[in-house]
TIFI-614748 format. One record per residue: x, y, z of N, C-alpha, C, O in turn; chain; residue in three letters. Coordinates in Angstrom, 2 decimals, padded with zeros to 5 digits, m for minus. Atoms other than C-alpha are relative to their C-alpha. Layout:
% residues N
((X Y Z) (X Y Z) (X Y Z) (X Y Z) A ALA)
...
% end
This chain:
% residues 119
((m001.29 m000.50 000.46) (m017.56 m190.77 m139.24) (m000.26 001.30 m000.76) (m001.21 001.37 m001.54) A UNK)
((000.21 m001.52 000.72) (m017.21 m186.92 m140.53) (001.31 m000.14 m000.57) (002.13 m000.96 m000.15) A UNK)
((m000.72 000.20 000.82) (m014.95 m186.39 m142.99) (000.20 001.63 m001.10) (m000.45 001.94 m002.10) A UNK)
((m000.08 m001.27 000.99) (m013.79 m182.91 m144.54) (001.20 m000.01 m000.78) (002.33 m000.36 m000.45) A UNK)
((m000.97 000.43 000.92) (m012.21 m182.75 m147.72) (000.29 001.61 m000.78) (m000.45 002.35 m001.44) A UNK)
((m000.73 m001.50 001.11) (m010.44 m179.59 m149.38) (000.51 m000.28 m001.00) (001.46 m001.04 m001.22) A UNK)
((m000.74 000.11 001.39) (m010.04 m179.12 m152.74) (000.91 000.99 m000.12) (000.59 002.12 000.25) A UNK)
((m001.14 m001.16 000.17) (m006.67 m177.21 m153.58) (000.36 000.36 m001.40) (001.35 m000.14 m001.92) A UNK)
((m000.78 m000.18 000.68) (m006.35 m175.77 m156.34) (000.98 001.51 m000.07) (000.82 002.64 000.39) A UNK)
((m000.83 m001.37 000.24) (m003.22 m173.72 m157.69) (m000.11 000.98 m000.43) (m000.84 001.16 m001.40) A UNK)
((m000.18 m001.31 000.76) (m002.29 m170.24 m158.18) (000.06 000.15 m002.01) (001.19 000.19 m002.51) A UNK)
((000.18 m000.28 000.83) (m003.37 m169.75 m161.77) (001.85 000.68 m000.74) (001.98 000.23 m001.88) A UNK)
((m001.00 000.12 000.40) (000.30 m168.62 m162.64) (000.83 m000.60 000.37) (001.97 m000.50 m000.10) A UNK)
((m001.32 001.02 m000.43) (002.10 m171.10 m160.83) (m000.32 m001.39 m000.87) (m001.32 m002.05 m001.13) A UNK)
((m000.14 001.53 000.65) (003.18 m174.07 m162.62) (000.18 m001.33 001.02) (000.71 m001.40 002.13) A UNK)
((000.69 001.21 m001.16) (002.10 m177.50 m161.17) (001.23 m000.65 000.32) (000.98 m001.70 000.91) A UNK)
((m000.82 000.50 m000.80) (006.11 m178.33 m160.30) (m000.09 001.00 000.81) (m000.53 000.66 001.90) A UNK)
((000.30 m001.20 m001.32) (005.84 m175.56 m158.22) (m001.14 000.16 001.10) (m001.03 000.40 002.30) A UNK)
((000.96 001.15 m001.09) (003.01 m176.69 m156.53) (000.47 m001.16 000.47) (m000.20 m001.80 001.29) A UNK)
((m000.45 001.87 m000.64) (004.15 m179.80 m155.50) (001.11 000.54 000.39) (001.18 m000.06 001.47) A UNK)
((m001.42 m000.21 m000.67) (007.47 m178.49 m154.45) (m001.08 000.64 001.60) (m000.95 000.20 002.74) A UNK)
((000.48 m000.11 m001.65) (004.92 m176.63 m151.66) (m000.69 m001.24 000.19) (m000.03 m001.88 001.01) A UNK)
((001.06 001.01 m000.48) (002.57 m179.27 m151.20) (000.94 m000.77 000.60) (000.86 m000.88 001.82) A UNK)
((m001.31 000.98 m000.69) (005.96 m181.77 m150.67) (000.76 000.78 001.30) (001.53 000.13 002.00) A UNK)
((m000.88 m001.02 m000.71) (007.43 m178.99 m148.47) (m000.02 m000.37 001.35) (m001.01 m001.06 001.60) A UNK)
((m000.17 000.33 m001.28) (008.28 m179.50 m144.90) (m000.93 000.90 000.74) (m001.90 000.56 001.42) A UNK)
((001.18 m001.64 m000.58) (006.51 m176.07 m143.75) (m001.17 m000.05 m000.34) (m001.97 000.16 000.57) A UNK)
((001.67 000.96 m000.17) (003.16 m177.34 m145.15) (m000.16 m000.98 000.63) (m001.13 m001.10 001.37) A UNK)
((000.07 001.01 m000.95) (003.94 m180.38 m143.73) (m000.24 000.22 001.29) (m001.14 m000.26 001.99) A UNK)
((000.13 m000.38 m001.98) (004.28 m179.15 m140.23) (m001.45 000.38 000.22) (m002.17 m000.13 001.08) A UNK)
((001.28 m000.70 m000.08) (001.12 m176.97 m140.93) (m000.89 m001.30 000.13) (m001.57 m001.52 001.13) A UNK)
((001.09 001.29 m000.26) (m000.80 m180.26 m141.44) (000.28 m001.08 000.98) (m000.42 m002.06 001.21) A UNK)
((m000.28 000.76 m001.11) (000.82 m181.80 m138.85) (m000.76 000.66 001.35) (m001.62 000.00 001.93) A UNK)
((000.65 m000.93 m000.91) (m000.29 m179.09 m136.21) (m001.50 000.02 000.13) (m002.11 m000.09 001.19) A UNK)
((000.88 000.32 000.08) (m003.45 m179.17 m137.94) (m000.81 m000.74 000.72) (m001.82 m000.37 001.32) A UNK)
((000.83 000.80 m000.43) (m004.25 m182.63 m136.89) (000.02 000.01 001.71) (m000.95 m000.27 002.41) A UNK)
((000.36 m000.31 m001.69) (m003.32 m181.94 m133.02) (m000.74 000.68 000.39) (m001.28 000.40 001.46) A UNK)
((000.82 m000.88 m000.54) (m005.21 m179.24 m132.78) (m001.13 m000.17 m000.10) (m001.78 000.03 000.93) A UNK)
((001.33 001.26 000.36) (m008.25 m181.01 m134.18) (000.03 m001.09 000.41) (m001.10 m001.58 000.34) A UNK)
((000.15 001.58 m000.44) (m007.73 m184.29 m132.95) (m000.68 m001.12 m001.16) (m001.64 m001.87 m000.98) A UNK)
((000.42 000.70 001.00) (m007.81 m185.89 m136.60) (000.38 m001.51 000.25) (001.43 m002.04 000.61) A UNK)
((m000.57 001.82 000.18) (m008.33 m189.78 m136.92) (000.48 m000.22 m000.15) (001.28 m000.91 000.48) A UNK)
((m000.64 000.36 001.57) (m007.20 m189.81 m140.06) (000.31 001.11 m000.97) (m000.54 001.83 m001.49) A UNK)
((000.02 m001.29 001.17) (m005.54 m187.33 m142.41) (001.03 m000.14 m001.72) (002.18 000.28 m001.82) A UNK)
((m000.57 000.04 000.77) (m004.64 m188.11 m145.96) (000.11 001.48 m001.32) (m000.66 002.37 m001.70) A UNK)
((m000.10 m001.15 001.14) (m003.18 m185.85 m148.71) (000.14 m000.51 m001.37) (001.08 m001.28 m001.49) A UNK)
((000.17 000.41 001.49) (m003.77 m186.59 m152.44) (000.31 001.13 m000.78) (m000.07 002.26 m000.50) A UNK)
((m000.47 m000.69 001.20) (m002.16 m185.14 m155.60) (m001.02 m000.26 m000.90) (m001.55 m001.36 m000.74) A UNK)
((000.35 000.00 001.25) (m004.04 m184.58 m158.81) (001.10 m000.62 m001.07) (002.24 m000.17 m001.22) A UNK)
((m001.09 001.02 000.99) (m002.25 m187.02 m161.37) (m000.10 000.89 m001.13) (m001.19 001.43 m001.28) A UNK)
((m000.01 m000.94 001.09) (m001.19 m184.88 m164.64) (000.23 m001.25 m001.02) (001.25 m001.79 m001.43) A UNK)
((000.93 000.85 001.09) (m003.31 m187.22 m166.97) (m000.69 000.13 m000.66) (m001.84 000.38 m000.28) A UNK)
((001.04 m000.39 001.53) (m004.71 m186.81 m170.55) (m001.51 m000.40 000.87) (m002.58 000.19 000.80) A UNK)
((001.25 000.10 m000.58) (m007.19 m188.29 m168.46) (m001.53 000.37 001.17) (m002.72 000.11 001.36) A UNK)
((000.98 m000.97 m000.75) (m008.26 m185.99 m165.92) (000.13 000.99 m000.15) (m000.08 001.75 000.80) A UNK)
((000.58 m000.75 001.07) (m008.15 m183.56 m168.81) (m001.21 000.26 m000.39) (m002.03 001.16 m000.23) A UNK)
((000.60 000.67 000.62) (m009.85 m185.22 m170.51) (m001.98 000.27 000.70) (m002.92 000.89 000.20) A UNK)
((001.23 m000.10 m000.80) (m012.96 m185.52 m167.92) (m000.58 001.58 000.37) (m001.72 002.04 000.39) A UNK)
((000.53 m001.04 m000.33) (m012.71 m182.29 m166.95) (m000.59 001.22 m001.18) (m001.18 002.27 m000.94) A UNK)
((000.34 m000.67 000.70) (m013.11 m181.14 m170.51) (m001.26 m000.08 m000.26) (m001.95 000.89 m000.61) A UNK)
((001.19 000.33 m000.12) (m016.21 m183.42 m170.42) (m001.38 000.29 000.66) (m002.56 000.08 000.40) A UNK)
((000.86 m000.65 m001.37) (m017.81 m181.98 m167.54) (m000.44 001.49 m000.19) (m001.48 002.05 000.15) A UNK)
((000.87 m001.44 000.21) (m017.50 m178.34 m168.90) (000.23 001.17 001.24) (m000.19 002.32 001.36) A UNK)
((m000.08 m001.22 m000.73) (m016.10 m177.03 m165.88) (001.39 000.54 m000.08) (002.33 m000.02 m000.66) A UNK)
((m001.15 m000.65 000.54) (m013.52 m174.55 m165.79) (001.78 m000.07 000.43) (002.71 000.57 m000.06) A UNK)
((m001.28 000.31 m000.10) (m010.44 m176.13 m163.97) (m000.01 m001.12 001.34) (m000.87 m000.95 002.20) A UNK)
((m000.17 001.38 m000.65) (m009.51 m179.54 m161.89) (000.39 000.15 001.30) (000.68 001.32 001.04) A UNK)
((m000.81 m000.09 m001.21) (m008.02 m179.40 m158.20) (001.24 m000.42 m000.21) (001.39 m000.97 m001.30) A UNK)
((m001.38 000.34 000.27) (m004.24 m180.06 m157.83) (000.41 m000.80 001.08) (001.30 m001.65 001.14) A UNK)
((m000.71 001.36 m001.14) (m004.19 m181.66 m154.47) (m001.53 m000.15 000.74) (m002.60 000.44 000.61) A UNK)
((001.93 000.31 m001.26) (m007.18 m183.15 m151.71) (000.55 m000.36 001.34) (001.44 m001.14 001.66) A UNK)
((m000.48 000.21 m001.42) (m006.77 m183.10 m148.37) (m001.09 m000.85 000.54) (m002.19 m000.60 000.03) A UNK)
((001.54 000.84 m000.26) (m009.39 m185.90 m146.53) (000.35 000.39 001.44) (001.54 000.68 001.59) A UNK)
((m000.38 000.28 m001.29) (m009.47 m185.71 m142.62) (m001.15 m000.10 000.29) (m002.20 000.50 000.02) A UNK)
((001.43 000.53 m000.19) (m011.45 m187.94 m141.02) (m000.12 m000.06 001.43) (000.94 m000.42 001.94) A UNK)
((000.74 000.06 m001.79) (m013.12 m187.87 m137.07) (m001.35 m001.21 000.17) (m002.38 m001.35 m000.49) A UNK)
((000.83 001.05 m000.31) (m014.81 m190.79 m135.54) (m001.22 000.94 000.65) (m002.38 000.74 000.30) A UNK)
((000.93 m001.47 m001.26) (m016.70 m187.59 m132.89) (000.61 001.00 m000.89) (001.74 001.34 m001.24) A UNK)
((m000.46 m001.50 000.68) (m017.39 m184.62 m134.77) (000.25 001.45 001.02) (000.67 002.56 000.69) A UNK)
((m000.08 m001.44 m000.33) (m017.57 m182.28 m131.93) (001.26 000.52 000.82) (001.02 001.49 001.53) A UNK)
((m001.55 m000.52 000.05) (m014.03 m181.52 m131.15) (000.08 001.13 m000.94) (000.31 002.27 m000.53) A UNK)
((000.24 m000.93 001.40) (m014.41 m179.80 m134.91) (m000.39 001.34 000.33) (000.14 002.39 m000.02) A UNK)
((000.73 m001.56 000.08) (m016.65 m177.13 m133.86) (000.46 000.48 001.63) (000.36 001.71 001.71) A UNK)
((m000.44 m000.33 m001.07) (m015.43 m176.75 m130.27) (001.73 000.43 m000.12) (001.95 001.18 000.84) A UNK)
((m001.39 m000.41 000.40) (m011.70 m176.00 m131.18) (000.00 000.83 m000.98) (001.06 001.43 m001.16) A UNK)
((000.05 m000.80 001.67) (m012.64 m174.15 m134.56) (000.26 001.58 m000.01) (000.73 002.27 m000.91) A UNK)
((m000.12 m001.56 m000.30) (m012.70 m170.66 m133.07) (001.01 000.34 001.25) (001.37 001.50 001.42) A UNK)
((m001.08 m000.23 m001.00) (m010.27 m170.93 m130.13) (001.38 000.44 m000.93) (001.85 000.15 m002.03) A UNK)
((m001.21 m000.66 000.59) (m007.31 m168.84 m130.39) (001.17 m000.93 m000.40) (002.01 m000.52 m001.20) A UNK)
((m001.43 001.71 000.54) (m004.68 m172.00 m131.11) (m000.50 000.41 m001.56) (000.02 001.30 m002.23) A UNK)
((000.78 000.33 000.98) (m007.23 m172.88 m134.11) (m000.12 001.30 m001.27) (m000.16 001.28 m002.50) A UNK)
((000.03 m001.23 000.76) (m007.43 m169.28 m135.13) (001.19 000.48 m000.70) (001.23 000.63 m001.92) A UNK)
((m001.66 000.37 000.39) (m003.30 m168.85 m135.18) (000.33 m001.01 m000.93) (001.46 m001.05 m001.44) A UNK)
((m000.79 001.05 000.77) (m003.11 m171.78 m137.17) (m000.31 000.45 m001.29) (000.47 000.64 m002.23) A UNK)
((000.26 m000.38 001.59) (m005.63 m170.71 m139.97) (000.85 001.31 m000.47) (001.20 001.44 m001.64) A UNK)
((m000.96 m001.09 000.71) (m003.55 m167.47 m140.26) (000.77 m000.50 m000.60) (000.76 m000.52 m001.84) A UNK)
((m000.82 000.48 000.85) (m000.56 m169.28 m140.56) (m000.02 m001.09 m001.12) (000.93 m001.14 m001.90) A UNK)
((000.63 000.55 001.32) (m002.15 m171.69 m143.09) (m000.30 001.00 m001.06) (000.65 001.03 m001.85) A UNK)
((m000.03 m001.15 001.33) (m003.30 m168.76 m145.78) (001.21 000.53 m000.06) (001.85 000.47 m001.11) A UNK)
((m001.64 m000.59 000.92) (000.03 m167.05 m145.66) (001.05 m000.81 m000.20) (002.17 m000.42 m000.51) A UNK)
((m001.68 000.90 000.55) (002.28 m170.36 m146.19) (m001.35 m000.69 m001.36) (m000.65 m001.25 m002.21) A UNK)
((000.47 m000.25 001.21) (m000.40 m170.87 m149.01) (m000.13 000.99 m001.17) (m000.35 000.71 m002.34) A UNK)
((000.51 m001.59 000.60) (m000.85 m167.01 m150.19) (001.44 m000.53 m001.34) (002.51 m001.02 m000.98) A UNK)
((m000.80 000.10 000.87) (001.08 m167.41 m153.71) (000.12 m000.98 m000.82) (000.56 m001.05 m001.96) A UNK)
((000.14 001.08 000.79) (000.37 m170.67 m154.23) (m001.29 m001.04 000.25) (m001.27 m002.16 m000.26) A UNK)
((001.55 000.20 000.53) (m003.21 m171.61 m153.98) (m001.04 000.84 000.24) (m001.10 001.52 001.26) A UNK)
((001.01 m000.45 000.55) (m006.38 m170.30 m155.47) (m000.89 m000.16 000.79) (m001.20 m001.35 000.85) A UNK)
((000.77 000.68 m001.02) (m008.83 m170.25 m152.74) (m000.69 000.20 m000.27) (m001.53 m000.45 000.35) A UNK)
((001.43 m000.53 000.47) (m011.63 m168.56 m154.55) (m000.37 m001.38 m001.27) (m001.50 m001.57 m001.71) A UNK)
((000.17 001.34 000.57) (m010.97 m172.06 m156.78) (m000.22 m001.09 000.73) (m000.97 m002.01 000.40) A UNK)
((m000.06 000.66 m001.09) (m010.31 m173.74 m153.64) (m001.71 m000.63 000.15) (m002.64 m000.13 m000.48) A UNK)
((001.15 000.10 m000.90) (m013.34 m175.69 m151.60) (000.21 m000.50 001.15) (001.42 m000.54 001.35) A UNK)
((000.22 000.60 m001.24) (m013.96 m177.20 m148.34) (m000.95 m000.44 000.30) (m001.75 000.39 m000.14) A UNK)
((001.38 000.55 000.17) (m017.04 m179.19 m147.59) (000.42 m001.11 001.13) (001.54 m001.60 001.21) A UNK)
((m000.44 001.34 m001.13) (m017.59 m182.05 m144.22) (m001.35 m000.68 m000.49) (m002.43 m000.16 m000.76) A UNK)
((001.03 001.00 000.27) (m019.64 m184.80 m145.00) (000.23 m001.10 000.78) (001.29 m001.50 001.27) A UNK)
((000.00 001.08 m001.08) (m020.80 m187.53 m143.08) (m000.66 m001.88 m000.63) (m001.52 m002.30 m001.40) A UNK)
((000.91 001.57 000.77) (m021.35 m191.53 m143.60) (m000.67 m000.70 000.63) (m000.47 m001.16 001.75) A UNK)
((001.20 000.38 m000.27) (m024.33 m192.76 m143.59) (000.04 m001.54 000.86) (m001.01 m002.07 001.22) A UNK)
% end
């Protein structure tokens, strides 16, 4: 199972209802809907950052300099779909329109992306 997970965090002047109004949004939605056809995702969940003294709290512990606001997981039983679709023009069209229905409201140089696999 492969499994890539994006960390999102927000635009540094946007306030975190304003995030979530995109993240809830229909037009991201679609985007991650498209997403998973065009990839052929298993599985694709989206997670919020909970606004909790407690993952404050941790992150004040840790020392680093700011938390994610949402997580995207998508998971593939066969990873090579992933890299065989990744550069086709569909795949390419999509990431455009992904950064500019993000551009304004997340931080991508805060952002990550990372695929990991289980053992």
């Amino acid at each position: 199972m492969i499994r890539a997970l994006y960390g999102v965090s927000r635009s540094a002047n946007l306030a975190h209802e304003d995030f979530m109004q995109f993240w809830n949004s229909a037009q991201f939605q679609d985007l991650v809907d498209e997403f998973i056809r065009i990839y052929r995702i298993d599985k694709l969940q989206r997670n919020r950052t909970l606004q909790l003294g407690l993952n404050d709290l941790i992150v004040a512990r840790q020392g680093i300099a700011h938390s994610v606001d949402g997580l995207i997981e998508a998971f593939w039983k066969e990873p090579g779909h992933v890299m065989a679709v990744n550069e086709s023009d569909e795949a390419m069209a999509l990431k455009a329109r992904w950064a500019q229905a993000e551009s304004g409201f997340v931080d991508r140089e805060r952002s990550f992306l990372i695929f990991t696999a289980a053992d």
